[in-house]
N, CA, C and O atoms as CSV, one atom per row, in Angstrom:
chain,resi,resn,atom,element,x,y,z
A,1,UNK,N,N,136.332,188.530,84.362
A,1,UNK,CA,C,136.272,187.086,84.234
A,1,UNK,C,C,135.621,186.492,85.489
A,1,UNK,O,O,136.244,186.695,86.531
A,2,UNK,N,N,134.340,185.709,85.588
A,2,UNK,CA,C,134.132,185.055,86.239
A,2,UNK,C,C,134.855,184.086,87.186
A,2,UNK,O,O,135.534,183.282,86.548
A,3,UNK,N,N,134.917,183.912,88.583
A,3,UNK,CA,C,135.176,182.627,89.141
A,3,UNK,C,C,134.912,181.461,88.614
A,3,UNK,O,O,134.082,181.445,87.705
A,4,UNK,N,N,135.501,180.274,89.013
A,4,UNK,CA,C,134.994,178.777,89.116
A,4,UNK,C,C,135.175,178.831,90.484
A,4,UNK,O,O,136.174,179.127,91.139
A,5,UNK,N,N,133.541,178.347,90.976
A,5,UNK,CA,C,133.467,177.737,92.712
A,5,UNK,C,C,134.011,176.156,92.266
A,5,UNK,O,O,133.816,175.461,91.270
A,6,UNK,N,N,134.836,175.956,93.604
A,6,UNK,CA,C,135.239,175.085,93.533
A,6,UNK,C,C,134.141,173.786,93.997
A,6,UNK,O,O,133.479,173.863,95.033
A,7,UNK,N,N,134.096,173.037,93.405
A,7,UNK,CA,C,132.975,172.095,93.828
A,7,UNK,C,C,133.228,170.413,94.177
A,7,UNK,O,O,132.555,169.557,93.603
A,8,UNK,N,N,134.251,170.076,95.159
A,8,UNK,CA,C,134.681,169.269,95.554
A,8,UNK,C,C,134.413,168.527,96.805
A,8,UNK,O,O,135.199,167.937,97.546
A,9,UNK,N,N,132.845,168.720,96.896
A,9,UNK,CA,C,131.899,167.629,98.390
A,9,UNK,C,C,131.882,166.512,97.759
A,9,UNK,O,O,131.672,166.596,96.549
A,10,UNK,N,N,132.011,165.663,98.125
A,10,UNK,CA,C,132.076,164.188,97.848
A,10,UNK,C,C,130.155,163.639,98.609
A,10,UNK,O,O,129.475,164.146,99.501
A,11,UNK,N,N,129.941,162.562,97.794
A,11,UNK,CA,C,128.636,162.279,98.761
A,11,UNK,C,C,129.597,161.495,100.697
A,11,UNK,O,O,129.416,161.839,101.865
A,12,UNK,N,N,130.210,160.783,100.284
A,12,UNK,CA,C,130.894,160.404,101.502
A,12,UNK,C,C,130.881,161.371,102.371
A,12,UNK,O,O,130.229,161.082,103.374
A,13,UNK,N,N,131.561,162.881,102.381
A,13,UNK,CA,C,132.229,163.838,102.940
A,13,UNK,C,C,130.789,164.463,103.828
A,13,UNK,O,O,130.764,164.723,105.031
A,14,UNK,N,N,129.378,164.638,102.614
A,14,UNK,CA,C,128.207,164.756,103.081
A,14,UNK,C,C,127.573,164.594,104.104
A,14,UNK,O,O,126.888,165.376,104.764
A,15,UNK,N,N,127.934,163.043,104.288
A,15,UNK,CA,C,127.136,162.146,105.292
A,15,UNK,C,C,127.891,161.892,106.221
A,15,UNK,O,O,127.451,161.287,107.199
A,16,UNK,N,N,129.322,162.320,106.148
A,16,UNK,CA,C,130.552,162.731,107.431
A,16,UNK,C,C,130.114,163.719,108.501
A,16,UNK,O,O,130.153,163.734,109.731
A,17,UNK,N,N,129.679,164.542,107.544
A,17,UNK,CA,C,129.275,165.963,108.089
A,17,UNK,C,C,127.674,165.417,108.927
A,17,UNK,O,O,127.284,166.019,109.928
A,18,UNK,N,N,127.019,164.427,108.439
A,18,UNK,CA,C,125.994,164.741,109.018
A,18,UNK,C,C,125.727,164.175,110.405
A,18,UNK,O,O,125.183,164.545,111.445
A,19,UNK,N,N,126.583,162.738,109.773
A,19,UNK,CA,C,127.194,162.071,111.332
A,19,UNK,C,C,127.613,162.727,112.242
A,19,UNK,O,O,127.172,162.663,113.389
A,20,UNK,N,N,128.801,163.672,111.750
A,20,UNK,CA,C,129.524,164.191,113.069
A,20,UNK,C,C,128.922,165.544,114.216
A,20,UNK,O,O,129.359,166.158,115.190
A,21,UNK,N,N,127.388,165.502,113.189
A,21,UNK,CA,C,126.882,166.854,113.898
A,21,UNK,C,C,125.509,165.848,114.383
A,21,UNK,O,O,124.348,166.212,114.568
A,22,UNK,N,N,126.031,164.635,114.493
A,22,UNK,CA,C,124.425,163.993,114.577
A,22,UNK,C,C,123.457,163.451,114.202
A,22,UNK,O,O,122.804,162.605,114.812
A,23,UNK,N,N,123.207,164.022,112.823
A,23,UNK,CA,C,122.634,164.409,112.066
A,23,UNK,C,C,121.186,165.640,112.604
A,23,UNK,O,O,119.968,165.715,112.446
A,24,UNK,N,N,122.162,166.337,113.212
A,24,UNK,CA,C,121.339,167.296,113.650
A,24,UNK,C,C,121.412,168.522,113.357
A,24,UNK,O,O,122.606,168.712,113.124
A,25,UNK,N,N,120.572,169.963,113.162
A,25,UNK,CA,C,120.983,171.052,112.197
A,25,UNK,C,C,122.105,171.550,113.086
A,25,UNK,O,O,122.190,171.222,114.269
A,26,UNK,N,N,123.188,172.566,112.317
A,26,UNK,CA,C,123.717,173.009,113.359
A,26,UNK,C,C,123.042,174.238,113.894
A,26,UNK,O,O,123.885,174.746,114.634
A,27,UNK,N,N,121.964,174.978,113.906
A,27,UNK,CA,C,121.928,176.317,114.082
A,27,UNK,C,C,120.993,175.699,115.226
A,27,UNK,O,O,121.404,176.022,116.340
A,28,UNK,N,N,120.033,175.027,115.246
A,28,UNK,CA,C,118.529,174.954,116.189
A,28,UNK,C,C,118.702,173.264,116.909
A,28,UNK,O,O,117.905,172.719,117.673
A,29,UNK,N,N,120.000,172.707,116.371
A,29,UNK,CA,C,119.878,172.085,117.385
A,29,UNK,C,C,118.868,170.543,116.788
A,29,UNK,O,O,119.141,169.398,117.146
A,30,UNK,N,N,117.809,170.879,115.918
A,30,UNK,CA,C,116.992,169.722,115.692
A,30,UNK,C,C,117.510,168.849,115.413
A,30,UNK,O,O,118.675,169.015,115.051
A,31,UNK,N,N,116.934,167.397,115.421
A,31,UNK,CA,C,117.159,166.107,114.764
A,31,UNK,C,C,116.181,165.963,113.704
A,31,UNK,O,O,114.952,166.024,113.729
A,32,UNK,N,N,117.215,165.707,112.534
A,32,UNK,CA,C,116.390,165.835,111.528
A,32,UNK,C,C,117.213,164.719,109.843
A,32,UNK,O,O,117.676,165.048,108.751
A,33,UNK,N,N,117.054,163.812,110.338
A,33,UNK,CA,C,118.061,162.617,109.861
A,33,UNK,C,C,117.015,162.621,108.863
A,33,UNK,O,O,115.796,162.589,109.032
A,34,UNK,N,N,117.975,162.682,107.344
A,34,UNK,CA,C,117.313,162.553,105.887
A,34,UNK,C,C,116.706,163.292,105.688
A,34,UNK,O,O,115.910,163.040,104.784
A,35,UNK,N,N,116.589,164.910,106.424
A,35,UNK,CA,C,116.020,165.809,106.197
A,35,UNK,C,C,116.853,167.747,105.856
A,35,UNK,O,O,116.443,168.876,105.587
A,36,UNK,N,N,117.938,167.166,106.064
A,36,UNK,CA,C,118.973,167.978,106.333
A,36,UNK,C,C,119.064,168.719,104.621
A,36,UNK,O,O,118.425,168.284,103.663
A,37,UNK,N,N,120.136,170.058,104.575
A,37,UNK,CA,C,120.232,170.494,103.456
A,37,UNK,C,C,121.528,171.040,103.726
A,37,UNK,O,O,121.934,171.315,104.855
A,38,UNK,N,N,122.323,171.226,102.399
A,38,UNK,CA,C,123.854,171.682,102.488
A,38,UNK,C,C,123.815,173.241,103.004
A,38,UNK,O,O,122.829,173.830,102.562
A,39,UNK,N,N,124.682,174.056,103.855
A,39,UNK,CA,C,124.038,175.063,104.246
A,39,UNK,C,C,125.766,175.636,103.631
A,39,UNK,O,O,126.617,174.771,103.838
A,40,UNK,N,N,126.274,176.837,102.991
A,40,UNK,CA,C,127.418,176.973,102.367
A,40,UNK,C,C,127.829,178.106,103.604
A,40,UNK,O,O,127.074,179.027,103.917
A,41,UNK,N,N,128.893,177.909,104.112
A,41,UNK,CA,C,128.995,178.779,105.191
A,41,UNK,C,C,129.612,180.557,104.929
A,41,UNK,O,O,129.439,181.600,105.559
A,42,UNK,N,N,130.399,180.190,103.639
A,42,UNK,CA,C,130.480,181.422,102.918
A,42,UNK,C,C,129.773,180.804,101.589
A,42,UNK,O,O,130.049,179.785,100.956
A,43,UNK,N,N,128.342,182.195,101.313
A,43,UNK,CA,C,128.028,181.674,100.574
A,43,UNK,C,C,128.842,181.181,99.247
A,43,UNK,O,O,130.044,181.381,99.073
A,44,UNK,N,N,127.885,180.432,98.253
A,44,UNK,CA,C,128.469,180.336,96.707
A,44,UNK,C,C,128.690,181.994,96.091
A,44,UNK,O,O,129.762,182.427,95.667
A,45,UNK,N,N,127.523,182.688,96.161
A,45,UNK,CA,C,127.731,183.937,95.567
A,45,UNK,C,C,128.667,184.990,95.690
A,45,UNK,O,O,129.122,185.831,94.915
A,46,UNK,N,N,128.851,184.663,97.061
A,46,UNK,CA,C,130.231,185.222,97.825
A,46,UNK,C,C,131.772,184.847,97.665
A,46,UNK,O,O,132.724,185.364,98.248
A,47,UNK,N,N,131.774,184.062,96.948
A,47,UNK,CA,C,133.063,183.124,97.104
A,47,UNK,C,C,133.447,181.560,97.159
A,47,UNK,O,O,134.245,180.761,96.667
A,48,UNK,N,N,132.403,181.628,98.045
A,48,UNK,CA,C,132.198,180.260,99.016
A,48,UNK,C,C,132.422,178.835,97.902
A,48,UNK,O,O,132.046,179.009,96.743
A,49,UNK,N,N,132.736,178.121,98.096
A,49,UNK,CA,C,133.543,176.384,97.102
A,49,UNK,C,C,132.143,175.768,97.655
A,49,UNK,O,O,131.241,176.424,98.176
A,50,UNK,N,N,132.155,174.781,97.495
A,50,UNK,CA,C,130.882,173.644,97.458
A,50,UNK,C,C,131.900,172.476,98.019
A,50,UNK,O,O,132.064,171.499,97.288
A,51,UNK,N,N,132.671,172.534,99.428
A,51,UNK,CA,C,133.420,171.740,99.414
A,51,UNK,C,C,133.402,171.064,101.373
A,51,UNK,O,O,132.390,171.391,101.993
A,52,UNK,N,N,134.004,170.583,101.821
A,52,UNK,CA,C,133.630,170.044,103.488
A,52,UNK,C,C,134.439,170.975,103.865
A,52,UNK,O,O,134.614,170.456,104.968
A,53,UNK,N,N,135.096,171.913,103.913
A,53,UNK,CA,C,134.994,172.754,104.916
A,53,UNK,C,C,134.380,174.197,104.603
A,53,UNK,O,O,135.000,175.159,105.056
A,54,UNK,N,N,133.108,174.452,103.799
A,54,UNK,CA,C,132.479,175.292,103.453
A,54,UNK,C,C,130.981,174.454,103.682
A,54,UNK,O,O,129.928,175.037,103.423
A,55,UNK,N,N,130.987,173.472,104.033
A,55,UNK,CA,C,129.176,173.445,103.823
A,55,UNK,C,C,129.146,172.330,105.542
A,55,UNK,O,O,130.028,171.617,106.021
A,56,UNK,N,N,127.793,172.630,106.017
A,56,UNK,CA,C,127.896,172.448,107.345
A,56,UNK,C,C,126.115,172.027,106.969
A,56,UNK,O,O,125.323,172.537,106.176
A,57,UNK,N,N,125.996,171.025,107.816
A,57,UNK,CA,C,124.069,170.422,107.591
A,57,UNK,C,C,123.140,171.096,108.467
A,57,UNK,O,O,123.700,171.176,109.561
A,58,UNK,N,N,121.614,171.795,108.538
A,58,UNK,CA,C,121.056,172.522,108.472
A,58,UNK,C,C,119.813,172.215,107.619
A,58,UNK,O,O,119.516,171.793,106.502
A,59,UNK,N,N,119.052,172.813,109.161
A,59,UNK,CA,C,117.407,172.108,108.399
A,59,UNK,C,C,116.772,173.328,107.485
A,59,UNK,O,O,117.235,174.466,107.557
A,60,UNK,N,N,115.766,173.016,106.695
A,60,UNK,CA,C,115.822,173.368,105.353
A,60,UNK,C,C,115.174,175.271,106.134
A,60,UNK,O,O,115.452,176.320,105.554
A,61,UNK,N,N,114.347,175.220,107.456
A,61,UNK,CA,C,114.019,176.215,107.920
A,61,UNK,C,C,115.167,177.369,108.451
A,61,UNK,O,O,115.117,178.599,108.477
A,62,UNK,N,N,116.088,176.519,108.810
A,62,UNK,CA,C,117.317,177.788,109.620
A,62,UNK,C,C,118.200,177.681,108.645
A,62,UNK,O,O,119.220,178.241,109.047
A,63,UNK,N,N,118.391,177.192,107.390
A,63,UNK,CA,C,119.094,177.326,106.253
A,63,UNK,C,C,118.304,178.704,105.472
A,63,UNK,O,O,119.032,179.600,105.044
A,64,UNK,N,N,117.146,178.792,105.352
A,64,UNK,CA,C,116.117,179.907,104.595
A,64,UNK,C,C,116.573,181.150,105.459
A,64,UNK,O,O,117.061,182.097,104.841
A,65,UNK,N,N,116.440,181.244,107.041
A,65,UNK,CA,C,116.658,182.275,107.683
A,65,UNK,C,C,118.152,183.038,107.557
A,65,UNK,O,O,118.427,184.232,107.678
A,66,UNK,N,N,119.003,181.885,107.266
A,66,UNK,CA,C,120.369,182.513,107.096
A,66,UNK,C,C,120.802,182.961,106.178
A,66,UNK,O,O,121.955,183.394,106.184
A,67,UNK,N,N,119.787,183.015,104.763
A,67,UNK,CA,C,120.056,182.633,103.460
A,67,UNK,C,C,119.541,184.567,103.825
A,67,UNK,O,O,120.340,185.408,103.411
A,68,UNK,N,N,118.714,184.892,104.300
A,68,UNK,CA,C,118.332,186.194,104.785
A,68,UNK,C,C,119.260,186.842,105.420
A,68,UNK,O,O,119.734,187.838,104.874
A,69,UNK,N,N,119.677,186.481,106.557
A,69,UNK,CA,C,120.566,187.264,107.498
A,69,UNK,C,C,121.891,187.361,106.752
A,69,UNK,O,O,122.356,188.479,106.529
A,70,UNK,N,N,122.412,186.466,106.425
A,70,UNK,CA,C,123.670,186.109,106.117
A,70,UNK,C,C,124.772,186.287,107.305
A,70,UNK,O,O,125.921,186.719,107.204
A,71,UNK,N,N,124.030,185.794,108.539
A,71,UNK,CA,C,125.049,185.925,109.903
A,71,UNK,C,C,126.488,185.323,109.795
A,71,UNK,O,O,126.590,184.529,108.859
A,72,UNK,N,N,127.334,185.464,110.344
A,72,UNK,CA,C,128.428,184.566,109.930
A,72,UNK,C,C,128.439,183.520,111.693
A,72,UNK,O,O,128.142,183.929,112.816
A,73,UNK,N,N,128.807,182.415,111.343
A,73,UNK,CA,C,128.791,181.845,112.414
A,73,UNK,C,C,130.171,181.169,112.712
A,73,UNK,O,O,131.050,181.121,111.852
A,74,UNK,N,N,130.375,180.470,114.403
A,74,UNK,CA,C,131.272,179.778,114.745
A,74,UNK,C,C,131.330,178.347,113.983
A,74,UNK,O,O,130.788,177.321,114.395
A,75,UNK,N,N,132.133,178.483,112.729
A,75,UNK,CA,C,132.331,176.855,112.426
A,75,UNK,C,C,133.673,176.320,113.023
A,75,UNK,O,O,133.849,175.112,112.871
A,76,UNK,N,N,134.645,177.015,113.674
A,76,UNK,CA,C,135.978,176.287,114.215
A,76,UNK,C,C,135.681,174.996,115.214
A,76,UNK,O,O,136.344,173.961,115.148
A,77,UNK,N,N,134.695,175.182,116.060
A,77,UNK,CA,C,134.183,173.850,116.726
A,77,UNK,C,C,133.835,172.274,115.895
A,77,UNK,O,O,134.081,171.118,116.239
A,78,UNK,N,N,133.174,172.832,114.697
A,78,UNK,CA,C,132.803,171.827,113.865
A,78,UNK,C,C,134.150,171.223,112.758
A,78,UNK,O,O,134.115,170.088,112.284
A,79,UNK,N,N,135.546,172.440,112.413
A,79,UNK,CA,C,136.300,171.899,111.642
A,79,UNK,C,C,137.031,171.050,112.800
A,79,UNK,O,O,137.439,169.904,112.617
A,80,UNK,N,N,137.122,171.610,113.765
A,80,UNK,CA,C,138.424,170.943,114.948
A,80,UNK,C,C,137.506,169.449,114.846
A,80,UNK,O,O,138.337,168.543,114.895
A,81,UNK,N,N,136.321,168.959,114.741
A,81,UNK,CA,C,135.848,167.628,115.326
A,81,UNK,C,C,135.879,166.812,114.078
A,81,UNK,O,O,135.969,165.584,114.105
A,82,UNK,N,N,135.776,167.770,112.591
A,82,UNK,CA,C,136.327,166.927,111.221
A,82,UNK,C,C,137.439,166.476,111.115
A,82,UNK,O,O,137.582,165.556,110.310
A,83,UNK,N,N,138.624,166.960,111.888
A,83,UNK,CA,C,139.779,166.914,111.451
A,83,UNK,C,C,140.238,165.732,112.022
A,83,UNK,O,O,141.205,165.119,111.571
A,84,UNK,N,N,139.495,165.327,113.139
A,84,UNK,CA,C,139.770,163.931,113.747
A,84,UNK,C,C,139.457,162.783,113.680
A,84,UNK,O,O,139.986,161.706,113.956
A,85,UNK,N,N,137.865,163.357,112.992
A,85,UNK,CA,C,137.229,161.850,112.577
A,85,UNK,C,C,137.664,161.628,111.357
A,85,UNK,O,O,137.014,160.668,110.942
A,86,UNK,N,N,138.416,161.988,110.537
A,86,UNK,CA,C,138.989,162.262,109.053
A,86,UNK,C,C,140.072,161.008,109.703
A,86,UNK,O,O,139.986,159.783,109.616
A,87,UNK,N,N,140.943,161.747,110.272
A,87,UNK,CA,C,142.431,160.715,110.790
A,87,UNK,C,C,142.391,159.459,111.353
A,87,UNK,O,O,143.240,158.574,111.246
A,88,UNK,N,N,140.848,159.425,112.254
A,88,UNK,CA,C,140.549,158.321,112.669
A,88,UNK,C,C,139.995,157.161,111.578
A,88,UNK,O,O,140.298,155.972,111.683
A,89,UNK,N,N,139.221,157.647,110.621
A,89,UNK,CA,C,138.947,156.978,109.480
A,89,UNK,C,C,140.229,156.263,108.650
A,89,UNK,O,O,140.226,155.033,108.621
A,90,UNK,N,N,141.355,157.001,107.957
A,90,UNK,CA,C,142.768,156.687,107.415
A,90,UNK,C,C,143.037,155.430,108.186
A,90,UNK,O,O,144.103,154.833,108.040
């Protein structure tokens, strides 16, 4: 039996994410406002939900490279700085 990925990003949650990183990719660092792409940190194929603490913003070039590597990266920096601007929002 197949999974259901869970698919619960909100557009709000989106543009949370893009704010709180800047709107800058996370891997290279660029500024790249309205240019950004959902990057799934475990992929979909893997497991991975379609949800804010699985997708992190990423320009459409170091999103392709990872989509290759499949490196796993440090996202605990990026959930610890959601979790506050979340509470501060409430």
């Amino acid at each position: 039996m197949k999974e259901v990925v869970v698919n619960d990003l909100t557009n709000e949650q989106w543009l949370e994410i893009q704010e709180v990183q800047k709107h800058k990719c996370y891997y290279c660092g660029n500024r790249c406002k309205g240019h950004l792409t959902q990057d799934h940190i475990i992929p979909l194929v893997r497991g991975g939900g379609h949800t804010l603490h699985n997708v992190i913003a990423a320009c459409k070039a170091c999103n392709s490279k990872k989509q290759r590597n499949h490196a796993p990266i440090p996202v605990q920096p990026l959930l610890l700085t959601l979790a506050p601007a979340k509470k501060q929002k409430d």
